[in-house]
Every structure is written in C-alpha cells, then in structure tokens.
N, C-alpha and C positions, 0 to 999 in steps of 0.2 A: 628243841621240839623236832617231831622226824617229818622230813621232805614228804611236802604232799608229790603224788605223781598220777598223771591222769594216763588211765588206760582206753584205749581206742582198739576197735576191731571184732572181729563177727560172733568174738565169745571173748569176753575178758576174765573169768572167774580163776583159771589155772595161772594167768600171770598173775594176779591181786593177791593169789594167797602167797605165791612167792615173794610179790612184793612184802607183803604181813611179816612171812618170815624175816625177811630183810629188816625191820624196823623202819619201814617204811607207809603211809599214808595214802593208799593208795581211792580213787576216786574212778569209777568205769562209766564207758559207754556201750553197749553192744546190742546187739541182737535180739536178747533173749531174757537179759534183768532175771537169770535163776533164782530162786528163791534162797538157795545157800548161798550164793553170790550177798542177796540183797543182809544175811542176817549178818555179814562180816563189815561191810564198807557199803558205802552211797554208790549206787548205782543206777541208770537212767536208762529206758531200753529208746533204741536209738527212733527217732521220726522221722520219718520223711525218707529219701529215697538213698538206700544203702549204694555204694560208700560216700556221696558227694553228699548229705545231711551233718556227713564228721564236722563239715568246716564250719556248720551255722550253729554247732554248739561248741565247739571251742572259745569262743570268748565269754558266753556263759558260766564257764568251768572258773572253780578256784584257780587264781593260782600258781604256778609250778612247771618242771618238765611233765613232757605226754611223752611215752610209748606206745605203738602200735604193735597188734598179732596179729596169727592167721587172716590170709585173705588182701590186707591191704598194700602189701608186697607189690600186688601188681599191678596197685596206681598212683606211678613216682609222681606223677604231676599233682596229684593230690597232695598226696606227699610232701611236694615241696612248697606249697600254698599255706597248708597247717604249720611246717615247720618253722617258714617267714613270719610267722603271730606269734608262735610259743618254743623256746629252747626243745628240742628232741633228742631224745636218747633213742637213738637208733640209725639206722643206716638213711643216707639220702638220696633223692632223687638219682642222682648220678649212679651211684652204688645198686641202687638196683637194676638200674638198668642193664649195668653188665652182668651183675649175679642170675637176673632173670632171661640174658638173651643163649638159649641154649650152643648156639653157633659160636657166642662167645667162648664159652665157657669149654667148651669140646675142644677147640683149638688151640686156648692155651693149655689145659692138660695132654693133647698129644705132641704140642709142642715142650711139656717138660717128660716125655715120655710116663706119663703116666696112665694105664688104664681106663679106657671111657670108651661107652657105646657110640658106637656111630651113629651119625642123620644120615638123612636122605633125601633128596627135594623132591616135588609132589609130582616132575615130570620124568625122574631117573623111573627105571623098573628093581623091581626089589630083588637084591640078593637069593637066589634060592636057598641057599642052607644058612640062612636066616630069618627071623620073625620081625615081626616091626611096632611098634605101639603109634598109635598116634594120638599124638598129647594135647589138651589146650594150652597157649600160653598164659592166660591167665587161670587155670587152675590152682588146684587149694585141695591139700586132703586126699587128691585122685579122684576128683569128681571130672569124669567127663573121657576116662582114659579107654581106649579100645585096644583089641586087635586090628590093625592095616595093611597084611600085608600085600594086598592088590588096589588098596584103597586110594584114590587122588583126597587131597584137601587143601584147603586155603590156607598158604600159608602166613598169612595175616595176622591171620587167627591161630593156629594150631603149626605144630611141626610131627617129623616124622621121626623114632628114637629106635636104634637096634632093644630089643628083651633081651633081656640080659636071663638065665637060670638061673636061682638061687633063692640063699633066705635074705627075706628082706632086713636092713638094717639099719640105726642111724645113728652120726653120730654128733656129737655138741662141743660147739668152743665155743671162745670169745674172742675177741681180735682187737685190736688196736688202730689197723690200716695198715698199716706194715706186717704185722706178727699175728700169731694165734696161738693159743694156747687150747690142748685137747681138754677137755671137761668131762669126757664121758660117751658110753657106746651102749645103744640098747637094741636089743631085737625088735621089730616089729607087726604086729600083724596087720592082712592088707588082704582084706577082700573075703575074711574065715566067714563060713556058714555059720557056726553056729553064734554069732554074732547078728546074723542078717546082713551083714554089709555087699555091699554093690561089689562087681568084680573093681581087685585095681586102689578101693576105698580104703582109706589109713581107717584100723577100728580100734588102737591101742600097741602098749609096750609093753616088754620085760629088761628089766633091768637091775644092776648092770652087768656088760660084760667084759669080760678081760678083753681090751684092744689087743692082746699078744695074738690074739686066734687070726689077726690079719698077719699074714706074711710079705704083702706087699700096694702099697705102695706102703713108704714109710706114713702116717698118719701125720706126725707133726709137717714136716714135708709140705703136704696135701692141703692141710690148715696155710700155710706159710704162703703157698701160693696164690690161693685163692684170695686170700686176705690182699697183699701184697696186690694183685692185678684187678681186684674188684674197690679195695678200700673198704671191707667189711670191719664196722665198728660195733662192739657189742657184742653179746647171744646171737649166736646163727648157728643153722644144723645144715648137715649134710645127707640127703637121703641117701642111698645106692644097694647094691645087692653083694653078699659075699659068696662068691663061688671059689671049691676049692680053695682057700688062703685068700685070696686075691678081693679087693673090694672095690667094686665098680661103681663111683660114684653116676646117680643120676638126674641130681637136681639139689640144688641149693635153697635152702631155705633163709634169707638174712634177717630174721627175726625173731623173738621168744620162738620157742618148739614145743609141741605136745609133751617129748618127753622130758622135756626139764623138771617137771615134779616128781615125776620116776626115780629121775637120779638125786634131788634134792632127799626126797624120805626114805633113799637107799642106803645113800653115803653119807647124808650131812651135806652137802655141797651149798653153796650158798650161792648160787647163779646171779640174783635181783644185785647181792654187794659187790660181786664181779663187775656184772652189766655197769651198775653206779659207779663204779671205780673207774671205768674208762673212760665217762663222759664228764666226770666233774675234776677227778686228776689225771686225766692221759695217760693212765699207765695200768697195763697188765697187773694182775696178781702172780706171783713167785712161781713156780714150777713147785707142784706140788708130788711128793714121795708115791710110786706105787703103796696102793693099801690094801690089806686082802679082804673080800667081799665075804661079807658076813651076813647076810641076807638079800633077797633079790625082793622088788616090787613090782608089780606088775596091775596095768593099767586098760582095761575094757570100755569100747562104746556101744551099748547096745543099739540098733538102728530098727527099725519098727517093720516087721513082717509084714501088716497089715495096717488100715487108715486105724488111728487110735486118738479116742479122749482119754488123753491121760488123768484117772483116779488120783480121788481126795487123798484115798490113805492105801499104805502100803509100806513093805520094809523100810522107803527112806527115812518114812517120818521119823523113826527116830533120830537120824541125822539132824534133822529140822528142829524137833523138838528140845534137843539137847545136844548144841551145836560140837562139832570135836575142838580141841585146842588147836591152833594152827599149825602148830609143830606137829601133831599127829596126825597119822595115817586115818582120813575116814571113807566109809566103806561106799559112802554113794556120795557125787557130785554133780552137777547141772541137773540140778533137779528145777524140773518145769512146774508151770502155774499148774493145780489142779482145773482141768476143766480144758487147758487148751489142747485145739487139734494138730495132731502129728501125721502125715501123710506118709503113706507106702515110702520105705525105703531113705528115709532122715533119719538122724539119731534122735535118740531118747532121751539116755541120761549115760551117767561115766560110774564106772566103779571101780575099785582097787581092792587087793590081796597082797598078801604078803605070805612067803615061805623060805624055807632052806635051799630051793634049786627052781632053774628054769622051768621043770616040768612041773615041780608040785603047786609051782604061782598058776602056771596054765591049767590045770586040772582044780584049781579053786575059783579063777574064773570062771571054767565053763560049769560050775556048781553053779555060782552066782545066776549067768545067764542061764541057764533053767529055767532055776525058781523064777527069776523075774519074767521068762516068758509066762509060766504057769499064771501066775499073777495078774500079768495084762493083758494076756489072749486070750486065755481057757476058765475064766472064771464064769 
C-alpha cells in the first residue's frame, strides 16, 4: 500500500498532487482547503492561529511522515516541535536556520568565490552606484520586498540586499546533506502587471530551461555547497537573477518550490520519489543524462485587482466538474470556495499552458489572464 504523507503549510495542493504522482497518499493541511485540492485527497483548512495551529493537528493526523511548504521555512522552532512527534521529510530546525540567515549564506558563497549580492547593515550609508532591497526575514513569495536605498530598518526583523539587474530565475535540487543534485531551472515571473501582482511578488514559472545559458558559477558547484554547509535534505530551490551569463543567487528556499510542477509536467521529473528517496534510503538518485526539451510549461497566479467574491461558475468549473488525471496538465488550480472574499492584491487562483517555446507559453498565459479578468471584474 502507498505511504500515507501528511502535507503542512500555507497552500498544500501543488505538493499533494506531486505527491499523487509519486504513488504516494498524500493527506493536507493548509490555508485554503481549494476545492480541487479537496476532489483529489482529504484535506483540512487549517484552525486557529497560522502557523502555531500546525502542531495541535498533527496528532489528529493518520499516520506517516509530514512535509512542510511555502511559508513554514521560517519557523525552525516550530519546526522542530512537529518534527519530535512525527518522522519529517524535510529539512530541520538547524538547516534552516543557516539556509534562511542571509549573512550566512552571503559569506559562505563569497567565501567560495562565488557570485552574490551584498548586505548592508541599517547604520552603513548605501553605495551610490548601487540600489538596495530591503527584505523581510521571514518572507514568502516576496511579499513585503521594497526599494531601501536611503531607508534604516530593524534588522531583527528584515535585512538590507544589493538588486541585482536581470531576469529572474530559479533553480531546483535535492540534496542529501552533503551533495546536490540539479533537477531543473525555470524562469520566473515577479511582480508582471498583467497578472496584478504586488512589486517584487512570485506570480509564476516557465519551464524548463537549459542550465547551459548559465556561464557561471558552475551550478552543480553551487548545489554542492550550499548542501554541504546548510545540510539541505530533500527538494529545495534556489531563487536568484541571471545577468549577462552569470546567476546571482538571492535566497534559498529548503523546501518543495512552486516550480516543481512545472518541471514535473515538462519533463516527467519525479521530484516527491526523489525527495522519498532521500529520507527513507539516504541516498541521491543517479545523475541523470542531459535531455532535449520538447516542450515548456508554464505556470500563472492570477492576484485580484480589486476586493472580489469569487463566482459560483466560471471557466474552472470544468476542472471541477471533471477532475484532470494527475499526470496531466490542468488548466486551472487553487480554485476557491465559491462565495469566498478575496481582498485587493492576493491571489486568486493558478493556471497553466503549455507550448513549443518561452514566449508562446507566455503569450497563452496572458490569453488566460484576460479572460479571467473579463470574467471576474467586468462582468
């Protein structure tokens, strides 16, 4: 029978369905209990007060290991309170700590000469022929990211990060604690209008793309390191910007990632058997052969221009109605209650496209987001 695995964190439905693919049992708790979420696997929308509610349902729960997504990153003591009840497949208290303390992380990549934007502390004055971001520490997604470059902030709370030029990018491994293995590289969007998304705000991927367009640092390299001095175990992405050749990592993610679905229905990729491979036998999966991309998928958040009840009906429902096969590509996901309210500037729902190159996926998205504004604005 296939391992049950409990999902935790602020949206569980893009890890559950890769767990599905995986032949795995998956069980969520999140946020939001979407309704395609609910027609696939049991799901529970979370009570009480996010994220410290996780730990009063976990012995509720069947069962099994728990993973954690987006969001819970950045509360290791949570973290390791859940962990000491129920086996976890994922990175731990200690792990994140170093993957998420940016000062960390900065200092051992310029200490392997690689790449990476500088800090700055909230009493230095800023570089003029530089810009600055000032970030939260615990953000999620880019929610909360500015321009600083004359700005003081607590650094308690937030830090100060050189902007880097460029497109944004991300990319995916798995790791062992020692080693990494690259999985995969996708484009990102962050902040596009015709999405509605906040400046700064993750609103989707394209994928995949040839790691070769980095000229440096080496990637595997990069994985190696991080792994190796964080003790990343499992699925973890790496945000950062490609300028010119060069890929300026800006932040770790050591958790499932958005685009892991991207590149699961791009390539086949089986991330969830990976991720299970490392925590129940220790060990990496093989180096796997460059393969030539034969189609790109690409992956949209639409986020709400205006206060919105989201409508009974509408193009999802047929998603709803007639759910897709897990293995396939379906064109709408996180679909909310009908009737609930969505405030200025949240997302809404997820969609995906598929085509023959970068631009034709991105010019089938922005089709998409049209229509669905026409839909839930202008009607």
């Amino acid at each position: 029978m296939a391992e049950r695995l409990l999902i935790l964190g602020s949206s569980a439905r893009a890890a559950a369905f890769s767990a599905l693919r995986a032949g795995l049992r998956p069980g969520c708790i999140d946020l939001f209990a979407d309704r395609d979420l609910q027609n696939h696997c049991p799901v529970q929308r979370l009570s009480g007060r996010y994220p410290h509610s996780f730990l009063d349902h976990l012995d509720a729960a069947p069962p099994g290991p728990w993973m954690y997504t987006g969001g819970l990153e950045n509360w290791p003591r949570l973290v390791r309170r859940m962990a000491d009840r129920r086996m976890l497949w994922g990175n731990s208290a200690v792990t994140l700590r170093r993957a998420r303390d940016p000062e960390y992380v900065t200092e051992l990549l310029q200490a392997a000469d690689m790449s990476v934007p500088a800090l700055r502390r909230s009493s230095e004055r800023g570089d003029a022929a530089r810009h600055w971001l000032c970030k939260p520490r615990k953000g999620a997604g880019g929610s909360g990211i500015r321009f600083a470059d004359e700005e003081t902030f607590e650094e308690s709370s937030a830090y100060c990060q050189e902007y880097i030029e460029g497109r944004p990018c991300s990319l995916l491994y798995v790791g062992d604690g020692q080693q990494a293995r690259l999985l995969g590289m996708t484009w990102q969007f962050v902040g596009v209008s015709f999405l509605h998304a906040g400046p700064f705000r993750y609103c989707g991927s394209i994928g995949p793309v040839d790691p070769d367009v980095v000229r440096r640092p080496s990637l595997h390299a990069l994985g190696d390191a991080l792994t190796r001095a964080c003790g990343l175990c499992g699925l973890f992405g790496v945000d950062g910007v490609l300028r010119e050749g060069v890929f300026w990592p800006v932040e770790i993610n050591p958790r499932y990632t958005a685009s892991v679905e991207v590149l699961e229905h791009a390539t086949g990729l089986p991330a969830l058997t990976h991720h299970a491979r490392v925590f129940v036998h220790g060990t990496l999966p093989p180096p796997a052969p460059p393969a030539a991309i034969e189609k790109y998928v690409g992956k949209a958040i639409q986020f709400a221009r205006a206060d919105l009840v989201f409508p009974a009906e509408g193009p999802w429902m047929a998603e709803l109605r007639s759910p897709s096969a897990i293995v396939d590509l379906q064109t709408f996901a996180d679909i909310p209650a009908a009737g609930e309210h969505i405030e200025t500037g949240r997302p809404i729902l997820t969609f995906f496209a598929c085509a023959g190159s970068p631009s034709a996926c991105e010019d089938a998205l922005r089709r998409i987001a049209a229509d669905l504004d026409r839909w839930l604005f202008e009607r």
